[in-house]
Structures are given as C-alpha cells and as structure tokens.
C-alpha positions as CSV (number, residue, x, y, z in Angstrom):
1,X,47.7,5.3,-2.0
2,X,45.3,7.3,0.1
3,X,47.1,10.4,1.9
4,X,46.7,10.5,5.7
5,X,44.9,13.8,6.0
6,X,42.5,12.8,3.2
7,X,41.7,9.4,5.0
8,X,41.0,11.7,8.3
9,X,38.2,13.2,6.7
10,X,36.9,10.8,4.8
11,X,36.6,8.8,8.0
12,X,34.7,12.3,9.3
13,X,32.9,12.3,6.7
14,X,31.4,8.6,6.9
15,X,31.1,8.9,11.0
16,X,28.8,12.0,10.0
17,X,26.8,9.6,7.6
18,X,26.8,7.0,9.9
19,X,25.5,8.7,12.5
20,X,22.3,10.3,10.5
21,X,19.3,8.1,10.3
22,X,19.1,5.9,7.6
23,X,17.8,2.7,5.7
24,X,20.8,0.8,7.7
25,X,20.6,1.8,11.0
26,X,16.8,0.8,10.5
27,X,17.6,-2.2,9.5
28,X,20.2,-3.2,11.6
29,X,18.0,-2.0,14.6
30,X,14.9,-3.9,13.8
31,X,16.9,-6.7,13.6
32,X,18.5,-6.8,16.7
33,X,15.0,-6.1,18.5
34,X,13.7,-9.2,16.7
35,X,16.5,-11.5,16.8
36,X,18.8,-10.3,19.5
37,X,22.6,-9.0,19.3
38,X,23.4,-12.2,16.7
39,X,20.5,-10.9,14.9
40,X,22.1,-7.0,14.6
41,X,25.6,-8.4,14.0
42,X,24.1,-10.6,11.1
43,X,22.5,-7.4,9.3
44,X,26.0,-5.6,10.1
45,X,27.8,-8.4,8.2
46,X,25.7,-8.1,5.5
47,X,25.3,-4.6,5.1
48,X,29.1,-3.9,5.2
49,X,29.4,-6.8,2.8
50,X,26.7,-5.3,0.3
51,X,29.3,-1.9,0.8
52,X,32.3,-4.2,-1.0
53,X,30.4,-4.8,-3.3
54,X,28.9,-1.6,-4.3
55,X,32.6,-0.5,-4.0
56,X,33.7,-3.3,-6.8
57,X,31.1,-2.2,-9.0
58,X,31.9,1.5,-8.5
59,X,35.6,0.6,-9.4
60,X,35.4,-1.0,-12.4
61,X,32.5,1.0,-13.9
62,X,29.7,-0.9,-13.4
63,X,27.5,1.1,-11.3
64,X,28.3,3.8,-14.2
65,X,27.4,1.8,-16.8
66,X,23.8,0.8,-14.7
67,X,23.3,4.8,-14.0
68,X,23.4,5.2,-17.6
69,X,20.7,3.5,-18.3
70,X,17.7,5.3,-17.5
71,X,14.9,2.7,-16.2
72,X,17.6,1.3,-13.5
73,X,16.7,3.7,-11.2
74,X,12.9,2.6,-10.9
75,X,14.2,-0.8,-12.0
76,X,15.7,-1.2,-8.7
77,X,13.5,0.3,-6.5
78,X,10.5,-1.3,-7.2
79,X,12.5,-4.5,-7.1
80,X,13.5,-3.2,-3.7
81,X,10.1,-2.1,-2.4
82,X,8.7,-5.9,-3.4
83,X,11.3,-7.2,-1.4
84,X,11.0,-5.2,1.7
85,X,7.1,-6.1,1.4
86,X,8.5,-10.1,1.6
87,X,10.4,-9.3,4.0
88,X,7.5,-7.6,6.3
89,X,5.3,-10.8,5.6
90,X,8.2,-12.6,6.3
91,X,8.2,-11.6,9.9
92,X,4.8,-11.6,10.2
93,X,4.7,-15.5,9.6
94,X,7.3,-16.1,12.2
95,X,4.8,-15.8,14.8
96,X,1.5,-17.3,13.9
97,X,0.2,-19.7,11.3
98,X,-2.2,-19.3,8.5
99,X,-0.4,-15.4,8.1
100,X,-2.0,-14.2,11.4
101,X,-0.6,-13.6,14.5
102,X,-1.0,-15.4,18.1
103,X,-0.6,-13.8,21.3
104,X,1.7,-15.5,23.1
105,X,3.5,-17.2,20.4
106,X,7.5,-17.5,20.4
107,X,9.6,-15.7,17.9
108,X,11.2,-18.3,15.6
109,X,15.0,-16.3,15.2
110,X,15.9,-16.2,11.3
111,X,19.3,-18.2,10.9
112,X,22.6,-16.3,11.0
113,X,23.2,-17.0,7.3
114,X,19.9,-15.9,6.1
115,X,19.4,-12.5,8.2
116,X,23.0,-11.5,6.1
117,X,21.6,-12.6,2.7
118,X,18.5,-9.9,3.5
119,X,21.1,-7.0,4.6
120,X,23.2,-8.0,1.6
121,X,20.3,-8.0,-1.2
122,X,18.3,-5.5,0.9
123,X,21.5,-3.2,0.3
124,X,22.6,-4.5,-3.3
125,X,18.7,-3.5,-4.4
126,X,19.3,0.6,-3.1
127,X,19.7,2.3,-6.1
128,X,20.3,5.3,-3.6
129,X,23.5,2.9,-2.4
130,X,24.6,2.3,-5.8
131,X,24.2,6.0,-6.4
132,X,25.8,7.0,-3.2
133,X,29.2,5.3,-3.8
134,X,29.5,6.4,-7.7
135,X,29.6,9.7,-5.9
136,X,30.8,10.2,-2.9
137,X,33.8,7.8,-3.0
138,X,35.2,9.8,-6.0
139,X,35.8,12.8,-4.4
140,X,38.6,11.6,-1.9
141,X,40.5,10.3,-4.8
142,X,43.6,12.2,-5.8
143,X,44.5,11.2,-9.5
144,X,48.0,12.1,-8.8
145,X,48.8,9.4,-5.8
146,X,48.3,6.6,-8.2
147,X,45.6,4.3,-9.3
148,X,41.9,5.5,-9.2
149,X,40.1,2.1,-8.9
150,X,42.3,1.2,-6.5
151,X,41.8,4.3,-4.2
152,X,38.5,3.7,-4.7
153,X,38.6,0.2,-3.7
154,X,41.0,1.4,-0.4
155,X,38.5,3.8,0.7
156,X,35.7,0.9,0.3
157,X,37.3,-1.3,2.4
158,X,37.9,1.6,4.8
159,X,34.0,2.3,4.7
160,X,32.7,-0.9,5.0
161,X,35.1,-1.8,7.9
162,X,33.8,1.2,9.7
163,X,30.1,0.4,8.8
164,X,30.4,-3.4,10.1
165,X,31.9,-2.0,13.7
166,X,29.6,0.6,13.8
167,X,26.5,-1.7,13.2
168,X,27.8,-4.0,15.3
169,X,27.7,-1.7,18.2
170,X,24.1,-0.6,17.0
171,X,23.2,-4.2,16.8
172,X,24.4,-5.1,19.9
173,X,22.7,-2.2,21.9
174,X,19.2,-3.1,19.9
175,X,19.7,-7.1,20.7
176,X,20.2,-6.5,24.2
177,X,16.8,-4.9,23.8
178,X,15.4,-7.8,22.1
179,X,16.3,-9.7,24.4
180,X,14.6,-8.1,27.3
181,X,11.6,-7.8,25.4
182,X,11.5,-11.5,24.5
183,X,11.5,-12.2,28.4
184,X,8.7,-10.1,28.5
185,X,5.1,-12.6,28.4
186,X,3.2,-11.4,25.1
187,X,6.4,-9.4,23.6
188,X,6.9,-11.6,20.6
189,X,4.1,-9.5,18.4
190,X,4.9,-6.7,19.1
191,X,8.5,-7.6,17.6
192,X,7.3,-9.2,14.9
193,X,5.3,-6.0,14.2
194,X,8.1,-3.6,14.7
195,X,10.1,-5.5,12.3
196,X,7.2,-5.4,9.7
197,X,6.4,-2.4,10.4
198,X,10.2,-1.0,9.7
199,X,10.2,-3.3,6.4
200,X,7.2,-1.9,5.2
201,X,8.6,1.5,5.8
202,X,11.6,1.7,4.1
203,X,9.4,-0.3,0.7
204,X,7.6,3.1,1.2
205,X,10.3,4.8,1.0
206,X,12.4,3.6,-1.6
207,X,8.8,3.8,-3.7
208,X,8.3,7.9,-3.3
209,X,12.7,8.3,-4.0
210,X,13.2,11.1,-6.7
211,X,14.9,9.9,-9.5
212,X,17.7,11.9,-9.9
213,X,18.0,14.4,-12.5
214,X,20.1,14.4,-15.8
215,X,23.3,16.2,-16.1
C-alpha cells in the first residue's frame, strides 16, 4: 500500500509534469480547437487510458522486456511518426475533397470513439511513454509496504486519474475555443491546419528523439 506522504509527492511530482509542455497537452489541445470540448475530453479519455496501459505493461515486465531489445526504441518511433503523418492528412481531408482544402468548407468533427482510439495508439506508440513509466513509477515504490507491481499498478491508476481530469480541463478550455472559432466564417482551415500542423509536429519530434543510452 502506498504511504500518504509518498502519494503527496508523487502527486507533486506528476502536477509538475503535467503542467510542462508536452506531446499530450498538444494533443489534447489541438483537439479541442478542432472538435470542441467533446473533442479534448475524447483525447483525455484516451490518453489517460493509454497511461493504464503503459502502467500494466510496466507491472508485469513487459515494457522491460521491450526496452531490452534494442531496435524497439526506433521500432516505435518511426511507427509513431507514420502515424502522426496519417493523422495530419487525416485532418486535412476533413475539410476539402480531392486532399485539398476549400475555403469555407465545414469541419466534419471525428466521432467520440475514434478521436480516443488516436490518443490511445498515438500514446501506446511513445517509446518516450513507455520509457517514462519503467522509470519514473519505480521510484515511489517502497519494497517494504508490500507488493511492487501492485504499488506500481496504485500509483498508475493515481496517474492516469489525475491526467484524465487534468486534460479534461485542458480540453474543455481549448473546445470552448474551437467552438468560437467554428462560428467564425472561413475558420474551419485554419483548424484543420492547426491540427495538422500539431500532428506533423510531434512526427517530427518523435523522429529527432535520442535513443537512450546503455547502462
């Protein structure tokens, strides 16, 4: 069982985290721009989701077992970075036909369902993610208060239930946003653009991450 004063600051600890810049935030953000507050709250849902399941894997050794194999670092983030591409022509499409874009046109809002299966496999694909909880989970555990994949697994569920209402709030503050640009004649590009432009971004970036270096 997690102590009190080490759940404290692991709580500071993740506020701190949550409150940096990030893959998430950008994701959650560009989101609720495009699609509105349903749209942030969807990306929320799935990025907290993605977070049990990184924990899961973390618990039972699985994201050791994938460290340990060398190529899974570029493994993943070039499966990533081909994704986040999709995803930027994705957007694109929403708002014209042929792959080009008409000024004027209406944004087409992605379903519920399918904005969370993006956050979820946008998140699952992060080797940084799947690095980040093999170790920074680890070093709230105690040994001596009991199980350690279950302490992990607590402070997971502690982590992703402070990432949903977080993201949440982000989401919502970002849809209200999107929806005052989508009253806005002519708006609908430039939403579709910011969205693309954010996917394309963070392909970018998960394309230059330094693999980490052997211990």
């Amino acid at each position: 069982m997690i102590g009190l004063a080490t759940l404290s600051l692991f709580l500071l600890a993740v506020l701190a985290l949550f409150l940096s810049p990030g893959p998430n935030m950008a994701f959650v953000l560009s989101h609720g721009v495009a699609h509105g507050p349903r749209g942030g709250f969807a990306a929320a849902l799935g990025i907290s989701a993605a977070d049990l399941v990184h924990t899961l894997f973390a618990a039972t050794g699985v994201t050791a077992l994938v460290a340990a194999w060398p190529p899974s670092f570029d493994v993943l983030r070039y499966a990533g970075a081909l994704y986040l591409v999709w995803l930027a022509v994705q957007a694109l499409r929403h708002f014209g036909s042929g792959g080009g874009l008409r000024i004027g046109a209406q944004a087409q809002p992605a379903g519920f369902g399918r904005i969370v299966r993006m956050a979820l496999l946008n998140n699952l694909v992060n080797p940084k993610a799947l690095l980040f909880f093999m170790v920074f989970l680890p070093q709230f555990v105690d040994p001596a208060r009991g199980s350690v994949p279950l302490q992990l697994v607590q402070l997971g569920v502690v982590l992703s239930m402070a990432a949903l209402a977080f993201n949440t709030l982000l989401g919502a503050c970002s849809g209200q946003v999107g929806r005052w640009l989508h009253s806005r004649p002519g708006a609908a590009p430039f939403q579709s653009g910011l969205l693309a432009a954010v996917m394309l971004g963070l392909a970018v970036r998960l394309l230059f991450l330094d693999r980490p270096s052997p211990r």
